[in-house]
N, C-alpha and C positions, 0 to 999 in steps of 0.2 A: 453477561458474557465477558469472559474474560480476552484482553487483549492481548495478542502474542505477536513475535517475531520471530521466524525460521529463516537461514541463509545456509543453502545447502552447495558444498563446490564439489565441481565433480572430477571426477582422476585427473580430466585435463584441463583443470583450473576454471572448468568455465563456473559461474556462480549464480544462484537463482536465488531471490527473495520474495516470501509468502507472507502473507500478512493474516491475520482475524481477529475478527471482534471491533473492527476500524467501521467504522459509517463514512461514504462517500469521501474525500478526498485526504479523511485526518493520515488513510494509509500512505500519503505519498508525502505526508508532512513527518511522519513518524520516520521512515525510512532515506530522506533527503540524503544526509548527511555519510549513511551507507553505501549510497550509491555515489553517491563522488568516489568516498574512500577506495570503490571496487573499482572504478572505472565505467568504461562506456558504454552504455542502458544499449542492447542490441535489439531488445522487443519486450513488449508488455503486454500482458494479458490480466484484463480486470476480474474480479467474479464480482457477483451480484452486491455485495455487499459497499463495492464502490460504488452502487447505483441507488443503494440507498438512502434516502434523503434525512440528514439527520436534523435535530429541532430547529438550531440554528436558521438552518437552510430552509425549512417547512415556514417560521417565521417570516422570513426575507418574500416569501414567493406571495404569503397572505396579507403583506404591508401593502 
């Protein structure tokens, strides 16, 4: 799957950022630097794909 970034603003400036194709936290490392730029995080909503464990992390758990 391919990874993507969506930053949608809307009439009244407010800006929302969508992530896919991210496994568990790489979405919030990909996005960091976005979100400074935009300003102050007001709320987050994960989808499942934050919740998936990716090799790394599947490693870590089996050590």
């Amino acid at each position: 799957m391919s990874k993507s970034i969506q930053i949608t603003i809307s009439p009244k400036g407010e800006t929302k950022i969508e992530t896919t194709g991210f496994s568990g936290s790489a979405c919030k490392d990909a996005t960091r630097a976005l979100e400074a730029a935009l300003g102050a995080t007001t709320s987050e909503t994960f989808t499942g794909e934050y919740y998936t464990a990716t090799n790394d992390q599947t490693n870590e758990i089996q050590n």
